[in-house]
N, C-alpha and C positions, 0 to 999 in steps of 0.2 A: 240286270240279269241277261248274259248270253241269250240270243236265239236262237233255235234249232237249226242246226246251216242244211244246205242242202247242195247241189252243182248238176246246174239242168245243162244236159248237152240235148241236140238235135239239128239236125241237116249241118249248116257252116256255122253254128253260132254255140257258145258257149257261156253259160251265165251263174256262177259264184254267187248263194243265198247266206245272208246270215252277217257278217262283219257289219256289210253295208247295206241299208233297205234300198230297193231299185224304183226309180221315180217309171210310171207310165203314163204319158202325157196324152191328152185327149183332144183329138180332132174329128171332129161331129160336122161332117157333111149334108146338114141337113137344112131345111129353115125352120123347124118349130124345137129342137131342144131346146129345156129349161133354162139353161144358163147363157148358150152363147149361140141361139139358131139363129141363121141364118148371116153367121162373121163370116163362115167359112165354107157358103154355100155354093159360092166358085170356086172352081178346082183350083184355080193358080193362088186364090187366098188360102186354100187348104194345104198345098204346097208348101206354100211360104211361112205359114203360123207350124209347121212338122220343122222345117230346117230351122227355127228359130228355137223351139224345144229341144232342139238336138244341142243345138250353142248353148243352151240354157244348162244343159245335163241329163236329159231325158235319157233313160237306158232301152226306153223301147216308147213304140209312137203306134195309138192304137187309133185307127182309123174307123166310126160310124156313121150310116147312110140311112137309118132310122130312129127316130125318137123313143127313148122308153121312158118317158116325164110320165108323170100318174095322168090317166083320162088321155095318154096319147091313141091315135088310131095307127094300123099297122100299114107298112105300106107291099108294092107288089115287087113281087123278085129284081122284075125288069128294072123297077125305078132304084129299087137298094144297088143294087147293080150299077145302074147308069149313073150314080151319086160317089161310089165309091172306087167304082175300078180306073178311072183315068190317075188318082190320088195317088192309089196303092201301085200305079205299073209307073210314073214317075219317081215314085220317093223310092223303089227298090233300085232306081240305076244311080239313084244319088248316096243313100243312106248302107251305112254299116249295121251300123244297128238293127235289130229285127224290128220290124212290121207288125200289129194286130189288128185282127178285122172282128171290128165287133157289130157280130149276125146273130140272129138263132134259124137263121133257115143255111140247107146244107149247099144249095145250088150257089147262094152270093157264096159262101165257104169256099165251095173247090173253085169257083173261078177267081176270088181272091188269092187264093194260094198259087194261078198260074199264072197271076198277076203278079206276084213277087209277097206275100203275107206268110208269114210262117208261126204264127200263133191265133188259134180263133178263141174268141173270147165271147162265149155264151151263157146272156145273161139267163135264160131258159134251162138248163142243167139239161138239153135237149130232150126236156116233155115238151117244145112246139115241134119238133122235127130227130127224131132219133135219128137219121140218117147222121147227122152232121158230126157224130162221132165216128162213122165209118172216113168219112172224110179225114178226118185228122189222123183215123190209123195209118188209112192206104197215104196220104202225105207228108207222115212222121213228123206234125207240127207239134205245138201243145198247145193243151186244150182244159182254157178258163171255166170252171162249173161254177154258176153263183146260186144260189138261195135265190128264190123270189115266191113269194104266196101268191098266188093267184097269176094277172096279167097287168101289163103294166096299165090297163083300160081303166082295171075294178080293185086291184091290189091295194090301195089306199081307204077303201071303202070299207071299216073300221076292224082291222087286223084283229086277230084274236090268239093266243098260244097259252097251253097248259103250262110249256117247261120251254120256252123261249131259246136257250142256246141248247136244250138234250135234243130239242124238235129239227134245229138247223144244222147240230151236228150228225143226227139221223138220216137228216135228210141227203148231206151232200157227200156222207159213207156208201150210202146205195147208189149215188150219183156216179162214185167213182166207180165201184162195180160194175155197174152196167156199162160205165167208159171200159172200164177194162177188159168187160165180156167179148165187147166191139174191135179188141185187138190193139186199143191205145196202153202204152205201158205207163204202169203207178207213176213213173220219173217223167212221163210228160205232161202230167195233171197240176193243175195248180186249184184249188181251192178260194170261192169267196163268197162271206155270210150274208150280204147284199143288204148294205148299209142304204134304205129309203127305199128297199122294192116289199112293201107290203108289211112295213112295219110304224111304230109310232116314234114320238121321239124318245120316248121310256125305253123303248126297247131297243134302239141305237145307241143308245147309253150304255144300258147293260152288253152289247155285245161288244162294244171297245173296251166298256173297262175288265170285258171275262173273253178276250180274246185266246188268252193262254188254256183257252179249254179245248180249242178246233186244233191243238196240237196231237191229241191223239187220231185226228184223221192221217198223220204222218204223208203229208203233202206240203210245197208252200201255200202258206195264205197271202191272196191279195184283199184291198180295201179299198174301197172309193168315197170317200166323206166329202171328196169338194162342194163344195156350195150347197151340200145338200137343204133341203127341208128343217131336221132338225132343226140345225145352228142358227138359219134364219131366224123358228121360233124364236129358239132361246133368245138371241138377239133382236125379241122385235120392240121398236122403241117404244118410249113411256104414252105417245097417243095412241098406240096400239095398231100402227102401221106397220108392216112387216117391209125387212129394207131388200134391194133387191140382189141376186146373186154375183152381181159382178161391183158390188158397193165393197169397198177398201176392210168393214170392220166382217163381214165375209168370212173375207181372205182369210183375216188374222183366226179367224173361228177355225177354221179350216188348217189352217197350222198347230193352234191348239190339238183337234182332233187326229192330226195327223202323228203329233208329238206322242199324243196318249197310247196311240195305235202301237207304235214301234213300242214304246216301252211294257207293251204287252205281247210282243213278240212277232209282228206282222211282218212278212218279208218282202212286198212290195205295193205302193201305194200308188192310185189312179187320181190325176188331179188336173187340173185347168191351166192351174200356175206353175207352170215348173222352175223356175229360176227360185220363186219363193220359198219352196218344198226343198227345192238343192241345199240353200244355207240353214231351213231348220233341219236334215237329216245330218246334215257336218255336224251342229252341234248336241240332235240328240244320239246320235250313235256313238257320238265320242264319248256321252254318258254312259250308254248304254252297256260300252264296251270297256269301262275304264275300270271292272272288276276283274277284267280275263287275263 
C-alpha cells in the first residue's frame, strides 16, 4: 500500500516523503547510551562513525549529547553543549545532507542550529522546555515531536494506557498545535510515537503494527525501533539471558521491525545500522511500491 507522500522543503535542503522511506542515522555523543555510549564519545570518532553513514546512505545524521535510556539522569546545558557542538560545526562543512540535533532543551537547539543543525529532534514534544519551539520557528528548521509518558528517569516504571494509539495520537495533535501556535508551520513538523519511551513491549507492537492510524495527524511519521528493549525481549535466549544491543541477532530484530514499520506507512526510520536498513528499504519499498 502507497504511503502518504509528503515534500519537506526548509532553508537549503529539500526532502521528497513517501516512494522511498529516509534512513536517520544515529550518532550519540555520549558515554552512557544504551546501545552504543561512549564509541563515539570523541568528537573525531563521532565525526568519523557520521561520514561513514553518509557512505552507507543515511539521508540525514542526527547528532545526541544526552542519554534518554530508561533510569538515565539529565545532563547540564553546558555539558550537552560541549558534547555536541564541535560534531555538529564539523559535519555542517563536510556534509550535504542536513544535520539533527537531538535536545529537549532550547539553548543546545539555537546553538546547534548556528552550529550548522537544521532539524531538532525533540524527544520531549517540548513539555521539558517550550522555548525550543520558538527556536525552530525564528530558525525555520523542522521540528521532530515524539510521544514519551513520563521522563526518560521514571517512564519505564510500569506504563499504563486506556487506548494506547487514540492516547498517542491525542497527544502528539496538541503537540503540533502548540508547535504551530509558536510560529513553526504544519510542513516543518514531523511526527514520532516513541517506540520504548514509556511503553511495554505489548504496546510497541501495537504501534507498528497500527502505525497507519498517526496518518490522520497529516504530518510525516518517524520511528526508532533500533536496538530497542522490546526485540531484545522477544529475543531473549532459552536461559533467559537477555542478549545485548549490538549482538548480530539484534540487528536482524531491528530489520524486522523496521520492514514492518514501512509496510505500515512510516516515512522515515532512526537506526544504528545504516548500511543494514539501506538494503532492507531497497527491497521493502520495492514491495511496498509495486502496486502503484
Amino acid at each position: 500500500m502507497p504511503v502518504k507522500p509528503f515534500k519537506l522543503s526548509w532553508g537549503t535542503h529539500v526532502m521528497e516523503l513517501g516512494l522511498r522511506t529516509r534512513i536517520m542515522g544515529i550518532v550519540n555523543v555520549t558515554p552512557d547510551s544504551f546501545s552504543d555510549g561512549g564509541k563515539c564519545f570523541d568528537a573525531d570518532k563521532a565525526i568519523a562513525q557520521a561520514e561513514k553513514m553518509v557512505e552507507d546512505g543515511a539521508d540525514i545524521i542526527d547528532i545526541g549529547g544526552e542519554s534518554s535510556r530508561p533510569y538515565s539522569e539529565p545532563v547540564t546545558i553546558e555539558e550537552e553543549a560541549r558534547r555536541v557542538l564541535p560534531v555538529i560545526t564539523a559535519l555542517a562543512k563536510k556534509l550535504t545532507i542536513p544535520i539533527s540535533i537531538d535536545t529537549t532543551k532550547s539553548e543546545v537547539a539555537r546553538r546547534a542550529v548556528l552550529a550548522g543543525a537544521s532539524i531538532i529532534n525533540d524527544i520531549s514534544a517540548m513539555r521539558f522546555d517550550p522555548e525550543i519551539s520558538a527556536v525552530a520557528a525564528q530558525s525555520n528548521t523542522l521540528l521532530i515531536l515524539m510521544h514519551m509518558k513520563g521522563t526518560p528517569k521514571n517512564m519505564q516504571i510500569s506504563p499504563v494506557y486506556g487506548d494506547l494509539l487514540g492516547e498517542i495520537t491525542n497527544f502528539l495533535h496538541n503537540a503540533i498545535l502548540s508547535a504551530q501556535d509558536s510560529g513553526v508551520p504544519k510542513s516543518n513538523i514531523i511526527a514520532d510515537p516513541g517506540i520504548g519511551f514509556g511503553k511495554t513491549v505489548s504496546h510497541n507492537l501495537e504501534i507498528i503494527n497500527k502505525l497507519d492510524a498517526l496518518e490522520a495527524l497529516d504530518v510525516p511519521i518517524l520511528l526508532g525501533p533500533s536496538r530497542k528493549a522490546f526485540i531484545r525481549k522477544i529475543l531473549t535466549q532459552k536461559d533467559g539471558s537477555e542478549l545485548k544491543p549490538d549482538h548480530p541477532a539484534i540487528e536482524t530484530g531491528t530489520q524486522a521491525a523496521v520492514a514492518a514499520a514501512v509496510m505500515r506507512g512510516v516515512h522515515i526510520v532512526r537506526v544504528h545500522d545504516v548500511a543494514n536498513t539501506y538494503s532492507t528499504l531497497k527491497i521493502v519499498d520495492a514491495i511496498r511500491n509495486s502496486s502503484t
